[in-house]
VMD Tcl script that draws the C-alpha trace (Angstrom):
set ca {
  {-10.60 7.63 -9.80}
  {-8.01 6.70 -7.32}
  {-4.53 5.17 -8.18}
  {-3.12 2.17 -9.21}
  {-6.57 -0.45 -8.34}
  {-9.75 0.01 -9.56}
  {-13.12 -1.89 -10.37}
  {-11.16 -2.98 -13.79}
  {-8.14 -3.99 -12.28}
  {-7.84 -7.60 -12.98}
  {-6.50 -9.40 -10.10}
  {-4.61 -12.73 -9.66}
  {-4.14 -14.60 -6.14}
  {-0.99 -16.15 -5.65}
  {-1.04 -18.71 -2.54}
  {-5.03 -18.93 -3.36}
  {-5.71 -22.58 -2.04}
  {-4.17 -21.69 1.83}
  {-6.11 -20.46 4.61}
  {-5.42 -16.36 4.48}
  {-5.22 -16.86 0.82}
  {-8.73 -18.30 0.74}
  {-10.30 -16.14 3.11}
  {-8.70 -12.99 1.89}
  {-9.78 -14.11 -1.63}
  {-13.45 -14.33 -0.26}
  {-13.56 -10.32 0.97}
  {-11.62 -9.46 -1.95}
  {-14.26 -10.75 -4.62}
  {-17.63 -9.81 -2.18}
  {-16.15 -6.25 -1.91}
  {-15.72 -6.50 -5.56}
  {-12.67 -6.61 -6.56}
  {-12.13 -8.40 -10.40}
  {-10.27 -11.44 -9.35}
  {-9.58 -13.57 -12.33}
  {-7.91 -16.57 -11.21}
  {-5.56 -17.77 -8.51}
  {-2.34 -20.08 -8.77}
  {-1.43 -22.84 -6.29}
  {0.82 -25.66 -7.84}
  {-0.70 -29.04 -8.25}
  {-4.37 -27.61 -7.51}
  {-5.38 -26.53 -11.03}
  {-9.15 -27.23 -11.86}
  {-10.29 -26.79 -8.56}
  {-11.86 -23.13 -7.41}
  {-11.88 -21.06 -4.09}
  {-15.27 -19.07 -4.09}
  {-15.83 -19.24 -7.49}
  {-12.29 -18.10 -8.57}
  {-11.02 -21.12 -11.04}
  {-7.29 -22.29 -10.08}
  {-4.11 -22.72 -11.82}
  {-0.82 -24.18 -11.39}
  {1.28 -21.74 -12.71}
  {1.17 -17.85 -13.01}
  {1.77 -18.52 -17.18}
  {-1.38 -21.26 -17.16}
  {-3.08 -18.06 -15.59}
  {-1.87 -16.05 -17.80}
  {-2.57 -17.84 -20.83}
  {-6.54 -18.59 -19.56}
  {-7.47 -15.71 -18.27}
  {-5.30 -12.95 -19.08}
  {-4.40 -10.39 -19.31}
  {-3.28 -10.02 -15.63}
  {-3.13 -6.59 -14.03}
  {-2.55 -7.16 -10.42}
  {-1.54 -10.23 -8.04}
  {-2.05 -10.85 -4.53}
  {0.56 -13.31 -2.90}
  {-0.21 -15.20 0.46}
  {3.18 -17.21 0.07}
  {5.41 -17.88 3.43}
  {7.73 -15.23 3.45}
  {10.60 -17.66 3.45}
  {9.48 -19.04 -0.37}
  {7.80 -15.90 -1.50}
  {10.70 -14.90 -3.66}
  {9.78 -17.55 -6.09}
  {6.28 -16.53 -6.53}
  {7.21 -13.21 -7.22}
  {9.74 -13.80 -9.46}
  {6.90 -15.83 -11.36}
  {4.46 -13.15 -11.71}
  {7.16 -10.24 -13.14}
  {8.71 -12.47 -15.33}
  {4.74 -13.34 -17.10}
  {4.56 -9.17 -16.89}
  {2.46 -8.35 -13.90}
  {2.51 -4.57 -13.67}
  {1.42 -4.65 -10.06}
  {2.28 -7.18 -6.98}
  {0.70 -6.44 -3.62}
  {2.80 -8.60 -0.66}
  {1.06 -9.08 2.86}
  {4.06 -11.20 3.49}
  {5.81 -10.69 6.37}
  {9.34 -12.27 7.80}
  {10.62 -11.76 3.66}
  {14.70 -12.30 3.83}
  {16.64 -9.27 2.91}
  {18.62 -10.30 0.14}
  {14.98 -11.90 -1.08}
  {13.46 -8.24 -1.12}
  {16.50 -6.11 -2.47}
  {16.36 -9.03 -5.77}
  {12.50 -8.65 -6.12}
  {12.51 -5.16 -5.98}
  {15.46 -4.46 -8.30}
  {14.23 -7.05 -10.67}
  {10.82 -5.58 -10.70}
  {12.30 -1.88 -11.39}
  {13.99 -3.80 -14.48}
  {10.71 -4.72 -15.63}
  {8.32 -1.67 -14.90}
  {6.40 -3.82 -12.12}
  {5.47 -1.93 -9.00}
  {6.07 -3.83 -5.51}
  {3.59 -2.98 -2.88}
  {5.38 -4.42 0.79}
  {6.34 -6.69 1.83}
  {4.54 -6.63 5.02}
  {1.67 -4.41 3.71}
  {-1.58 -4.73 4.72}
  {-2.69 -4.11 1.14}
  {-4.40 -1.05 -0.76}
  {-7.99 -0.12 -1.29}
  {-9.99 2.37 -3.65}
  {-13.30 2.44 -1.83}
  {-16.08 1.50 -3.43}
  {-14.19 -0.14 -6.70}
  {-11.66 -2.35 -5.22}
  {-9.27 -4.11 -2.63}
  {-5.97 -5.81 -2.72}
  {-4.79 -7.47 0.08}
  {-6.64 -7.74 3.72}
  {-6.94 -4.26 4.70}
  {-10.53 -3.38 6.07}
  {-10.74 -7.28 6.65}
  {-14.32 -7.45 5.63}
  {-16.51 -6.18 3.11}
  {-19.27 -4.99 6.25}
  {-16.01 -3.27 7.76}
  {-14.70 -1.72 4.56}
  {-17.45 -0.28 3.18}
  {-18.09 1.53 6.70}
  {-14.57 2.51 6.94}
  {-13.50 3.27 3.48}
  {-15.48 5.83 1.73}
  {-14.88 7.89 -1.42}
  {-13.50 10.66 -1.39}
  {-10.63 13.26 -2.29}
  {-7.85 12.41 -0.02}
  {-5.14 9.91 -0.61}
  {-3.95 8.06 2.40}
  {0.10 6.96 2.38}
  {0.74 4.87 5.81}
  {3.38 3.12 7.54}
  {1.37 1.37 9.98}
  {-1.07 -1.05 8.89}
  {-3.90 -0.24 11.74}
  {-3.46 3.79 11.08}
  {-4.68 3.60 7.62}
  {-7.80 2.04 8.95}
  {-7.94 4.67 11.98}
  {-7.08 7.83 9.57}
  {-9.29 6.57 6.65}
  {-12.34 6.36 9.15}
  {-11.38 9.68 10.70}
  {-11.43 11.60 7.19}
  {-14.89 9.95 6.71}
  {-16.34 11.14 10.02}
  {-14.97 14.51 8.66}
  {-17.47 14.01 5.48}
  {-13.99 13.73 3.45}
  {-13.34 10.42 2.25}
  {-10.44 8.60 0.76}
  {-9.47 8.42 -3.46}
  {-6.76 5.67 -2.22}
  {-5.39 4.47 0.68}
  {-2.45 2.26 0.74}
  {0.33 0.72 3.76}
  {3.39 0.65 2.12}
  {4.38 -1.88 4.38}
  {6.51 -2.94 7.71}
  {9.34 -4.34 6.71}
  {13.50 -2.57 6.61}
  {12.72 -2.74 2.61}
  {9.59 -2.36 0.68}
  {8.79 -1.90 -3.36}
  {6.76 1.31 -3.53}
  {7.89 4.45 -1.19}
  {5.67 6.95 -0.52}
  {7.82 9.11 -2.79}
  {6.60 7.31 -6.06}
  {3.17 7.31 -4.65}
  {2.89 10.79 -4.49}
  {4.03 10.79 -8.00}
  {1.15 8.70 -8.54}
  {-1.43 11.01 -6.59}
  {-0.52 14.28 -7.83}
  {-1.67 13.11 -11.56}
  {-5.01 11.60 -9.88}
  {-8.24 14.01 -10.90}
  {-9.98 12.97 -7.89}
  {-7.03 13.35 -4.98}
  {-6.90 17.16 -3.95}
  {-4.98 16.34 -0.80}
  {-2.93 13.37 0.93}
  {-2.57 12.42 4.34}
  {0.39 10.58 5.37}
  {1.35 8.56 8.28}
  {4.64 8.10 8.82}
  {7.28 6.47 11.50}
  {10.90 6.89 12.68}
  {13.41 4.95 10.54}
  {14.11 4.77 6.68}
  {14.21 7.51 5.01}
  {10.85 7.32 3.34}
  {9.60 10.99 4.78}
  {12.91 12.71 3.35}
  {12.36 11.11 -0.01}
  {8.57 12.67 0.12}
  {9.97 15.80 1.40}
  {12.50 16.33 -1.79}
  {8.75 15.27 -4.33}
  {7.34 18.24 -2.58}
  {10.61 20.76 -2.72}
  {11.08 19.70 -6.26}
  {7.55 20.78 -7.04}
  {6.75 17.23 -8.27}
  {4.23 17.03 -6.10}
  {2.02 19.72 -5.29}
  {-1.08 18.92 -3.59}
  {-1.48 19.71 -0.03}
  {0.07 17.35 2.32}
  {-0.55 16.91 5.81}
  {1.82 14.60 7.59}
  {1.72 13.10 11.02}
  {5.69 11.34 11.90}
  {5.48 8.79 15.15}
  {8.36 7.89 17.33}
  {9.58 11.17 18.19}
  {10.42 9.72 21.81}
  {12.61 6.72 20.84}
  {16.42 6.29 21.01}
  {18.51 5.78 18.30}
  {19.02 1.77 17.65}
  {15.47 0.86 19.52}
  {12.81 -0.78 17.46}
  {10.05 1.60 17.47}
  {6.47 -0.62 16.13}
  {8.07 -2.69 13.69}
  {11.37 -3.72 11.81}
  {11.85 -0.11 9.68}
  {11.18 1.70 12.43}
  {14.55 1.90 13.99}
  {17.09 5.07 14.00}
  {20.00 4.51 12.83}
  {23.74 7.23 12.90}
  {21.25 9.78 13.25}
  {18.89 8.76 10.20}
  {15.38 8.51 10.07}
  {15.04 10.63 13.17}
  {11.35 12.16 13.76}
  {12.87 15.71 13.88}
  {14.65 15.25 10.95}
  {11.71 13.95 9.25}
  {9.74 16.75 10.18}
  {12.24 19.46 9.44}
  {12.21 18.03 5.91}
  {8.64 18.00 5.31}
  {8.16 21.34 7.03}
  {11.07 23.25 5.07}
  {9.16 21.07 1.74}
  {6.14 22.65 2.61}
  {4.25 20.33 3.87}
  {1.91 20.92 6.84}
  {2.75 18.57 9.66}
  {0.56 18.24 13.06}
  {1.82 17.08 16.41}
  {-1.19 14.38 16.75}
  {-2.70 11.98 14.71}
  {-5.59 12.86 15.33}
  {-4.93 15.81 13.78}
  {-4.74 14.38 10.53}
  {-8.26 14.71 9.18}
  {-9.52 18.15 10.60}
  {-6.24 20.01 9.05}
  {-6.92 18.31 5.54}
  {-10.74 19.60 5.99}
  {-9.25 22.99 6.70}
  {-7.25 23.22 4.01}
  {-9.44 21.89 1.46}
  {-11.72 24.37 2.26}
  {-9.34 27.26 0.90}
  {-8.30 25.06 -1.94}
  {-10.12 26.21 -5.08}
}
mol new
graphics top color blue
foreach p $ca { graphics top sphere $p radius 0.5 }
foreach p [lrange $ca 0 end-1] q [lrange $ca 1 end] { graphics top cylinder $p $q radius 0.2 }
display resetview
């Protein structure tokens, strides 16, 4: 079944007219994904591979809702405004592969969409994908590529690195495991979904019976997953890889959340946590996939 996107998910793209918008829009609807309409203002009447446009998320709303989902290719300097648009008409779920989002921009969205039950996934995620039913965002980056890499499965897939979910999804179907859901949570110092709440999310999914979790110096995403697990919240196997464990505190390790800060976010305190949690956490990421086959092979 998978969390969050599926086959029925219906699926709005914000930013539709522009050039990633339109070609993301493109593998998005060939891979199947139920996209409904997409918004650019002043470009209503007009369509982008068969996908009708709007001006506003409300005229989309109003003509084709209800809306379950948007996509926004928006500059991440006037994303806010987008985003704003599609909680206030009650999109549940807003997928950002926006990168370079102001701070103060981010903290507002994602308090405003806690206010109003919306999930945020990013900014700077490369999106989500249930195989075979749907994908949000540009992650697999065409259908020929997806449907090779992403295949169904019982493992959920949590990453903070856009190109590792791709690499560990592919791994886990060499292993003849598949994926239920895989999802980047995104790049940036402050994102919408942690992997905490997805886990959440996971645990009540029939067809997940383990996750596999990429994570990176910085934040304190891996601690918050750690306390799901302790506090029995969670508890399907998970097998966790942390990266970084060579950098020094205050150097950007990959991206902008990967930096250590006062002694936070370090990879041995990461580990520590998920290891005391119970969590089973390997050394390499390559790792990954042959330790969830393992396990799943005791699991009843």
């Amino acid at each position: 079944m998978g969390i969050i996107l599926n086959e029925e998910t219906r699926t709005v793209i914000q930013g539709i007219t522009g050039r990633e918008g339109s070609a993301r829009t493109r593998f998005m609807v060939e891979y199947g994904t139920k996209v409904v309409a997409g918004v650019t203002p002043g470009r209503a009447g007009s369509d982008v591979w068969g996908v009708p446009v709007c001006n506003t998320m409300e005229e989309a709303w109003e003509k084709y809702g209800p809306i379950d989902a948007s996509v926004v290719f928006v500059p991440g300097l006037v994303v806010k405004e987008a985003v704003l648009e599609a909680i206030d008409v009650g999109v549940k779920t807003i997928v950002m592969p926006v990168e370079r989002v102001p701070l103060h921009d981010i903290l507002e969205l994602v308090a405003w969409a806690k206010l109003r039950g919306t999930r945020i996934v990013g900014p700077g995620s490369f999106g989500l994908i249930t195989p075979e039913k749907a994908v949000a965002g540009w992650i697999g980056g065409s259908e020929e590529m997806a449907k090779e890499v992403f295949r169904p499965g019982p493992v959920g897939v949590i990453s903070r690195s856009g190109g590792q979910t791709t690499t560990i999804c592919w791994v886990l179907g060499q292993a003849g495991l598949g994926v239920s859901t895989a999802i980047h949570v995104g790049a940036e110092p402050i994102v919408g979904m942690s992997p905490a709440e997805l886990l959440l999310l996971f645990e009540s999914d029939s067809q997940t019976r383990a996750v596999a979790m990429f994570g990176e110096i910085g934040t304190v995403a891996e601690e918050e997953a750690a306390e799901v697990i302790a506090e029995r919240k969670f508890t399907k196997p998970l097998v966790a890889y942390v990266a970084g464990a060579s950098a020094r505190p205050g150097v950007r390790f990959s991206h902008a959340s990967a930096i250590i800060e006062r002694g936070r976010g370090s990879a041995e305190s990461k580990i520590n946590a998920l290891k005391k949690a119970g969590a089973h956490v390997v050394d390499n990421p390559g790792d990954l996939a042959p330790r969830v086959a393992h396990i799943l092979k005791d699991v009843v």
